[in-house]
Every structure is written in C-alpha cells, then in structure tokens.
C-alpha positions as a Markdown table, in Angstrom:
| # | Residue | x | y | z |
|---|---|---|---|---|
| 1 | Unk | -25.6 | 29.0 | 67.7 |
| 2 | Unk | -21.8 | 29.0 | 68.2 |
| 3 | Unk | -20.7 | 26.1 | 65.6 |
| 4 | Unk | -16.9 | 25.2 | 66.3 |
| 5 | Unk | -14.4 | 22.9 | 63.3 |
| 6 | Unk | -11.5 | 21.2 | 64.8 |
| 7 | Unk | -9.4 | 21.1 | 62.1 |
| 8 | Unk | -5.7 | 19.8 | 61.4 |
| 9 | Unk | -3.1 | 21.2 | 59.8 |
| 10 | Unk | -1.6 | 17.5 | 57.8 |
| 11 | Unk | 1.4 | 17.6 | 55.1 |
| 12 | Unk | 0.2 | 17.4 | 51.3 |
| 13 | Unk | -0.6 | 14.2 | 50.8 |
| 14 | Unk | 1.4 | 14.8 | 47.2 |
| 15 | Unk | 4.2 | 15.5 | 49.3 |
| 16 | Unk | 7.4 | 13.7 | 49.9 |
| 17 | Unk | 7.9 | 12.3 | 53.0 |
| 18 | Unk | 11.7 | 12.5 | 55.0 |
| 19 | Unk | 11.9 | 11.1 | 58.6 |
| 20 | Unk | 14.5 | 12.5 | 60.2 |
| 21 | Unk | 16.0 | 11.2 | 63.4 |
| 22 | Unk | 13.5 | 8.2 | 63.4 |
| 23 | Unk | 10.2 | 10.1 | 64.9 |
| 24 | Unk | 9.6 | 13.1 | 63.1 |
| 25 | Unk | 9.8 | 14.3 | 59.4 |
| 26 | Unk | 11.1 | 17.2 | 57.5 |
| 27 | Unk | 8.5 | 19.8 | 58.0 |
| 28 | Unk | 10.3 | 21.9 | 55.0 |
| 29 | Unk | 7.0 | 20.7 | 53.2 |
| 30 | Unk | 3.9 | 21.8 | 52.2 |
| 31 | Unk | 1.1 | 21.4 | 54.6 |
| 32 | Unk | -2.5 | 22.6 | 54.1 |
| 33 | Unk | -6.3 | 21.7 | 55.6 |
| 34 | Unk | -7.0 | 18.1 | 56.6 |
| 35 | Unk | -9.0 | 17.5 | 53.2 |
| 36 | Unk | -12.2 | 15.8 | 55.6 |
| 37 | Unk | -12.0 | 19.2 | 57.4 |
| 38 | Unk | -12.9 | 20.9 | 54.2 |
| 39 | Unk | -16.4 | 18.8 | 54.1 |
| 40 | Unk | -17.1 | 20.0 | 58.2 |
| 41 | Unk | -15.9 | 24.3 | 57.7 |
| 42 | Unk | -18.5 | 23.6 | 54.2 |
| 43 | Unk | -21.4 | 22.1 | 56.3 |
| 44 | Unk | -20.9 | 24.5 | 58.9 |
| 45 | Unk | -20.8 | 27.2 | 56.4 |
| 46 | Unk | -24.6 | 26.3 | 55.1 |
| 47 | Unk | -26.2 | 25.8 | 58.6 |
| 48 | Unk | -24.9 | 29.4 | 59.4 |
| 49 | Unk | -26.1 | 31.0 | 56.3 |
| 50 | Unk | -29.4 | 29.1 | 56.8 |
| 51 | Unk | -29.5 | 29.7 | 61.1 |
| 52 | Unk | -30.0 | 33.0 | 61.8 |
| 53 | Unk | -27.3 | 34.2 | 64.4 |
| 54 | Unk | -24.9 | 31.3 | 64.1 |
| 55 | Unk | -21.0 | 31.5 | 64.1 |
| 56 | Unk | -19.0 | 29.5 | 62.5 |
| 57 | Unk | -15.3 | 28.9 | 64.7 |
| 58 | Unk | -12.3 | 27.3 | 63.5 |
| 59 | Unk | -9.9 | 25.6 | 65.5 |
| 60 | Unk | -6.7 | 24.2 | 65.7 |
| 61 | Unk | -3.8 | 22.8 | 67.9 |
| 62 | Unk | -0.6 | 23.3 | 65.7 |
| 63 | Unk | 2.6 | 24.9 | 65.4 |
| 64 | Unk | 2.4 | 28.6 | 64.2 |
| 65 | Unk | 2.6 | 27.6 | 60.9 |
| 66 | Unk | -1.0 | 26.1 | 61.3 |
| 67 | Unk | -2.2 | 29.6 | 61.2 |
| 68 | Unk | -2.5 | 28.7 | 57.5 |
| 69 | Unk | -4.7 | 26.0 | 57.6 |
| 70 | Unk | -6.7 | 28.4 | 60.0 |
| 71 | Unk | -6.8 | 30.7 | 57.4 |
| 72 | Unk | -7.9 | 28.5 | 54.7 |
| 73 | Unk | -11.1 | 27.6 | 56.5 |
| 74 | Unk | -11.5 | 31.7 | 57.1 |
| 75 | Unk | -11.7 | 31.4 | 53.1 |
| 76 | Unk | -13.9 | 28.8 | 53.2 |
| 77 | Unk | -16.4 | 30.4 | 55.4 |
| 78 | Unk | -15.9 | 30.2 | 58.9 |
| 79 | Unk | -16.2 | 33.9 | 60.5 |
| 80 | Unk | -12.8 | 34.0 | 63.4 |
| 81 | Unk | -10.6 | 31.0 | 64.2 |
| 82 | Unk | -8.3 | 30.2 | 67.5 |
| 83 | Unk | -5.0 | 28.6 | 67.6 |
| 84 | Unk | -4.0 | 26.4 | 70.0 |
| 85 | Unk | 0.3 | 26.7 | 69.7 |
| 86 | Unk | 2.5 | 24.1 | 70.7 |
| 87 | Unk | 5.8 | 23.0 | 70.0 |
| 88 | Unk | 4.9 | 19.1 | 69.4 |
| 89 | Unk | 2.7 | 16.6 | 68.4 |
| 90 | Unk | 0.2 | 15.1 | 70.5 |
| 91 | Unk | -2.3 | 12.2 | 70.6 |
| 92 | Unk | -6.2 | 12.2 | 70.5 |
| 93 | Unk | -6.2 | 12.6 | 74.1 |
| 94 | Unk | -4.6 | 15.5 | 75.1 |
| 95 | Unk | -5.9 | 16.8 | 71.8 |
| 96 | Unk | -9.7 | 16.4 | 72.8 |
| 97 | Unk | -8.8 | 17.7 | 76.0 |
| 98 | Unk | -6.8 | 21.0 | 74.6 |
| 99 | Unk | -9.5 | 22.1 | 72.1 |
| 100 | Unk | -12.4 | 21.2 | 75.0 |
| 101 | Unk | -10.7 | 23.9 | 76.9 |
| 102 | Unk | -10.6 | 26.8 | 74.2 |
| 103 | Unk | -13.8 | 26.1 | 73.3 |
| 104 | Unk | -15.1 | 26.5 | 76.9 |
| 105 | Unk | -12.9 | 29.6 | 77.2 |
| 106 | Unk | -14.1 | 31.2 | 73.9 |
| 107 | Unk | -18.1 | 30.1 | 74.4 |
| 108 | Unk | -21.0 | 27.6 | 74.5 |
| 109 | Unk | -20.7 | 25.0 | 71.7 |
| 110 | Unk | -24.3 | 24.7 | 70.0 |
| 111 | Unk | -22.8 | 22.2 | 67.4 |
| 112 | Unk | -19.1 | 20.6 | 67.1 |
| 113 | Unk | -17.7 | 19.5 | 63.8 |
| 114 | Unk | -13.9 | 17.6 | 63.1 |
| 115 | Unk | -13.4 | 15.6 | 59.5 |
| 116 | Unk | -14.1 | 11.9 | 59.6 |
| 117 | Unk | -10.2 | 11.6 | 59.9 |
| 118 | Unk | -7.0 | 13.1 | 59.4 |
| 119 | Unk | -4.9 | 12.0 | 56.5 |
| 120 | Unk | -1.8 | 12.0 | 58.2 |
| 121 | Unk | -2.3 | 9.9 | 61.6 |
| 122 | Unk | -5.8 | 8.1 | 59.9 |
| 123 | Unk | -6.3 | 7.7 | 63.9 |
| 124 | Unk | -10.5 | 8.4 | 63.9 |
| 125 | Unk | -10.4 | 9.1 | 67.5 |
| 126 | Unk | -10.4 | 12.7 | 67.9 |
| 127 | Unk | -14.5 | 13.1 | 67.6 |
| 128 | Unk | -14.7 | 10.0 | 69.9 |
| 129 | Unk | -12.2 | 11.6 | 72.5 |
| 130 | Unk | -13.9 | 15.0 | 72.0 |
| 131 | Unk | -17.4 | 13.7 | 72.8 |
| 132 | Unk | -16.3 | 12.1 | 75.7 |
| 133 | Unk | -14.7 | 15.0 | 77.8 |
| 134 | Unk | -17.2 | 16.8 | 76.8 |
| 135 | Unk | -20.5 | 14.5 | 77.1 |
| 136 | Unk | -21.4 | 14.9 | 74.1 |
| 137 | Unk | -23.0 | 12.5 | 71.5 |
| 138 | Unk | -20.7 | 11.3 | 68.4 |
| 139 | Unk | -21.4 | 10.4 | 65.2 |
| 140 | Unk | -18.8 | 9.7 | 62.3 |
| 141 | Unk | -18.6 | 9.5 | 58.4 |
| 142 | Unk | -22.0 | 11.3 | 57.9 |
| 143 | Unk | -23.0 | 12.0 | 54.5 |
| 144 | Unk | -26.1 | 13.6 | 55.1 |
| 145 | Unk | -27.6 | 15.9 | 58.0 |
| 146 | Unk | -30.5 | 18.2 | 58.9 |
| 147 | Unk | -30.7 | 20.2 | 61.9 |
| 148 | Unk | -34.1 | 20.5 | 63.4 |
| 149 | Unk | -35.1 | 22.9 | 66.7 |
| 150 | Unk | -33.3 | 20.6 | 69.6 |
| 151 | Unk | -31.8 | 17.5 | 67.1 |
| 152 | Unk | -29.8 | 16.3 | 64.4 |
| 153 | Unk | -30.8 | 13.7 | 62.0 |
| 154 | Unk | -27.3 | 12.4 | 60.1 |
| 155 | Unk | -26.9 | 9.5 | 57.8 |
| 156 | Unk | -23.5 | 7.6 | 58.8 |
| 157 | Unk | -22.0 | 5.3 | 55.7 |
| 158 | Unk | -20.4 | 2.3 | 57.3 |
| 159 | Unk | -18.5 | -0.2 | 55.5 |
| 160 | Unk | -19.7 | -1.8 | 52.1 |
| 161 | Unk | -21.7 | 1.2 | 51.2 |
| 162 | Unk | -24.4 | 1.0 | 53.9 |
| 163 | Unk | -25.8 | 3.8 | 55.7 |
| 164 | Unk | -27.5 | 4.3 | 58.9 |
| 165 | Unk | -29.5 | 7.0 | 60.1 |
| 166 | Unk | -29.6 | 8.4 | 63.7 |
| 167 | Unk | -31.2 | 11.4 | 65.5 |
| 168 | Unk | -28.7 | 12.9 | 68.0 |
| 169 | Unk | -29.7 | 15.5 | 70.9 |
| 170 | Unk | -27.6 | 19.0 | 70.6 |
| 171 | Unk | -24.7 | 19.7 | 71.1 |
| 172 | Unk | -23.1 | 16.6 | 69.4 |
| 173 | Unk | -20.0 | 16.0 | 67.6 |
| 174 | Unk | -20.1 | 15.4 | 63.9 |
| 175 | Unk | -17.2 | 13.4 | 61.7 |
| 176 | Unk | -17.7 | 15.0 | 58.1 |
| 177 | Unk | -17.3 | 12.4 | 55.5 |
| 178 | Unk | -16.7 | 12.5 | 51.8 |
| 179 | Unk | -20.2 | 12.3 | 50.5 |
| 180 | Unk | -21.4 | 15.3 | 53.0 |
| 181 | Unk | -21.4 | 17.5 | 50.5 |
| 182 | Unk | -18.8 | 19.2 | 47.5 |
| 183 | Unk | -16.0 | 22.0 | 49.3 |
| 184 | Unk | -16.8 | 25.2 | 48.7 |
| 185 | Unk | -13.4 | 26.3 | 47.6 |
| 186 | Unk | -12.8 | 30.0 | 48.1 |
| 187 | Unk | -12.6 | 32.8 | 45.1 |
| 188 | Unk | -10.1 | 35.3 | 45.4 |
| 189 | Unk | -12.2 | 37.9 | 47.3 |
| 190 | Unk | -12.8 | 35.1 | 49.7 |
| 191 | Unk | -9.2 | 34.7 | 50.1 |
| 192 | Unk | -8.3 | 38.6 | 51.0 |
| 193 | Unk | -11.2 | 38.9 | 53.5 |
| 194 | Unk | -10.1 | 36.0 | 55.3 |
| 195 | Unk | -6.6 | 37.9 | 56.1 |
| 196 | Unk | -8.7 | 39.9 | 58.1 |
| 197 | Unk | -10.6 | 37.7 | 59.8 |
| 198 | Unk | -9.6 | 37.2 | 63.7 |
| 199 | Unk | -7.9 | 34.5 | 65.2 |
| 200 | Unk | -7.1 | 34.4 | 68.4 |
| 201 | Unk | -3.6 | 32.4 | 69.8 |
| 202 | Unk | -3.8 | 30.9 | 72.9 |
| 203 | Unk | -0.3 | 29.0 | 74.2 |
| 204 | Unk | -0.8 | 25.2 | 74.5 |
| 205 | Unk | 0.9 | 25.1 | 78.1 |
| 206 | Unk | -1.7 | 27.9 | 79.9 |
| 207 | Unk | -3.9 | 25.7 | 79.1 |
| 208 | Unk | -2.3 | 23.4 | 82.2 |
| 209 | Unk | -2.9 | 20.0 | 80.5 |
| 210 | Unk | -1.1 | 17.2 | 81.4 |
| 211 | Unk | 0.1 | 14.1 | 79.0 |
| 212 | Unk | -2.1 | 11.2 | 80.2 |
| 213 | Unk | -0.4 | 8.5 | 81.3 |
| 214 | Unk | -2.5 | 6.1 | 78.8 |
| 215 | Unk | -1.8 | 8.0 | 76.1 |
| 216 | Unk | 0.0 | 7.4 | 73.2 |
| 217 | Unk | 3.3 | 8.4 | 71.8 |
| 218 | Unk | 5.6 | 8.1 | 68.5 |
| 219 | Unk | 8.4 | 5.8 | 68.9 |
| 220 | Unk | 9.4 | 4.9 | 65.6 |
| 221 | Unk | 8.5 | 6.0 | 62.3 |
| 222 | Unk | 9.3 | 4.0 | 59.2 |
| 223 | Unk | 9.0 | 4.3 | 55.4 |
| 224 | Unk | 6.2 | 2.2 | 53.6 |
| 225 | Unk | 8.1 | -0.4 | 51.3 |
| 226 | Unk | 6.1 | -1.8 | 48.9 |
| 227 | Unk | 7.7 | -5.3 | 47.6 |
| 228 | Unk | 7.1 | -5.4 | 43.7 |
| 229 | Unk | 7.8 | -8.9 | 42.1 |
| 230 | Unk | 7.3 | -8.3 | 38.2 |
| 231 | Unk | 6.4 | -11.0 | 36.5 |
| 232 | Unk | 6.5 | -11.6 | 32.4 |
| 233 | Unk | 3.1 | -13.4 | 31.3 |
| 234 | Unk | 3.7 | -14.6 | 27.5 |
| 235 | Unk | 1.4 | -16.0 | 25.2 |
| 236 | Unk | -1.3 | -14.5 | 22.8 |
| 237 | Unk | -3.7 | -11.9 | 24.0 |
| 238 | Unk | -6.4 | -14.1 | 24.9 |
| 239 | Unk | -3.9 | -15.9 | 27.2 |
| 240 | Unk | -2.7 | -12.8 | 28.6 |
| 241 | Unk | -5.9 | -11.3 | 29.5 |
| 242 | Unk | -7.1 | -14.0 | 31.5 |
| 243 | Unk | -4.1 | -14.7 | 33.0 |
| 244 | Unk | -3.8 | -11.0 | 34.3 |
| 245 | Unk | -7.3 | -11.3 | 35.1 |
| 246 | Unk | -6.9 | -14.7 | 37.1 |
| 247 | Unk | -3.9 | -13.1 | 39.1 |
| 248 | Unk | -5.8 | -9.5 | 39.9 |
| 249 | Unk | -8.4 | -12.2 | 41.4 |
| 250 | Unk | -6.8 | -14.4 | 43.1 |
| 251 | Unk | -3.6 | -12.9 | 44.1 |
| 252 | Unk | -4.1 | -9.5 | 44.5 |
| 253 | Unk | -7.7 | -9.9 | 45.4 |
| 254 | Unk | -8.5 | -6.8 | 43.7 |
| 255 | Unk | -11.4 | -7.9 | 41.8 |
C-alpha cells in the first residue's frame, strides 16, 4: 500500500513575525514541519512497519527551501518524498489540486494522510479539498485508527472533548490530530539516512494548474494587537483573590 503525507512547511511558531509590504513576511526565519504533520508521517510510519509492502511518501508544495521540512519527515520515517516547487503561496484549492496531480503521477494512493491543520493559515480545508478532487472520504482530528483489510475505523474528537467513531472505505483522507499518537522524533542515525533518501522535484507550473476563480487570495496581512488594560486591585489577600477570581470569570470568561 502506497501511503502519501501532505505536509507543510509553516514558520516556527516561536518565531517573530515581520510583514513586509502588507502581504507577505520576512521569510529570513526559521521554518520547520507543520507540528500536526508530525502526528500523520508517525501514523504512517507504524501502519508501514505493521503492512507488509507499504510505502510511506511525503509531500509538499513549497519553495525550495521546503526540501527541509521534506527531509524532516525522511527522519521521521517516511521512505522518498516529492516536492512540488513554486514561487508563491496558494490556497486549499489549487493546493488539493497540485498534490492530487503528483500523487497520480508518482502512484495509486492506498491511504492519504495531512495534519488536522497547519499552524500558520489554521485554514482546515486542505483534507476537505483533497478528498473532494479526488473522491475520497475525509475524516479530521482523529485520535485513534485501525486499518482493517478494505476499511478504516478512526475516532474523530470534536469540540468539548467528545469523540465519534466512523468506519471509512479505502482510500480516504485522514486529518492527524494531537491525541493520534506521541512523534517519533528522529535519532541522529535517523537524521543522516534521511539525506539519502530520494525526493523527487517536480515544477509547480508543469503541472498546468490554473488559480480557480473562487479561490482565495491574501490581501492584507496585519499584526495581532492585543489591548492590555492593567488594573491595580488593593485590599487584603482575601479580597484580592476573589476579586481576581470574580474578574477571570466574568470578564475574561476564562474560568
């Protein structure tokens, strides 16, 4: 079974942050694996080493610098990775649409895995768009998952900690979420082996996909300002623990 990752190549999330020119940033940072991928190239990882003839296939639409983030899921496990280069950014769309047409060009997807989300856009539409062009079934945030002979039984988390359970016919598409399972995180050895690993480049524009008219585009990116208003709360510390505690529940809403 041919099991492919679309992952994403995001900026460290510890990073700082410069737009330049109102729709882009300053790309002088670090950037590294979309940290939900890590839970999809881990799960994929453990159905190959428990599927005999399986292969795990990472891909990406990036810049060439996303070679890296390619590379890190090498570490991780995956056994070759493509690279879709391009010299922009683009939505779900065309994204779904570019990695459907490596993946048909490299091989027959048995299983198809992306992160829950990307930490950068937090869109959550790339598994949606991918299952669509391809016709295949989607399911997102799973925390659990068994593969039997023709199916796949996944537990999806939804909000306020419930979880649902659905069986899904193969191929689907699969949004890794937190509780999935604990990143393997590579060793040294892992790291050097994965230099040698092959991935295969493939330019965005032979691809011949267009921009869809419905899609989406960037036109203005601002800086989150978060307004603080400090306030002094006096008194003794009987007072002043209720009081922060009144205002963390009624104010914030935190509690």
């Amino acid at each position: 079974m041919q099991i492919y990752i679309c992952v994403k190549h995001v900026p460290d999330s510890a990073a700082h942050i410069t737009i330049l020119d109102k729709n882009r940033i300053d790309e002088s940072i670090s950037f590294l694996l979309n940290p939900y991928d890590e839970h999809a190239v881990t799960e994929a990882a453990k159905i190959k080493n428990n599927t005999p003839d399986s292969e795990v296939i990472a891909v990406c639409l990036g810049k060439n610098d996303a070679e890296k983030t390619i590379r890190s899921a090498l570490a991780m496990g995956a056994d070759r990775g493509i690279l879709i280069t391009c010299d922009k950014n683009y939505d779900s769309m065309v994204t779904a649409l570019a990695l459907k047409a490596a993946i048909e060009q490299d091989g027959t997807p048995g299983l198809i895995f992306t992160g829950k989300e990307s930490i950068d856009a937090e869109g959550m539409q790339t598994m949606f768009r991918i299952g669509a062009v391809f016709d295949f079934p989607v399911a997102t945030n799973v925390v659990k998952l068994d593969i039997e002979v023709d199916k796949a039984v996944v537990d999806c988390e939804l909000s306020g900690g419930i979880t649902n359970t659905y069986e899904m016919s193969l191929p689907c598409v699969l949004g890794a979420g937190k509780g999935l399972n604990t990143p393997r995180y590579p060793t040294f050895p892992d790291v050097v082996k994965s230099k040698k690993k092959p991935v295969q480049k493939i330019v965005f524009t032979d691809l011949n996909i267009k921009d869809s008219p419905a899609g989406m585009r960037i036109v203005e990116l601002e800086p989150l300002h978060q307004a603080r208003q400090p306030k002094e709360i006096k008194g003794d510390a009987g007072f002043v623990a209720k009081e922060i505690i009144r205002i963390l529940k009624q104010e914030a809403k935190v509690l």
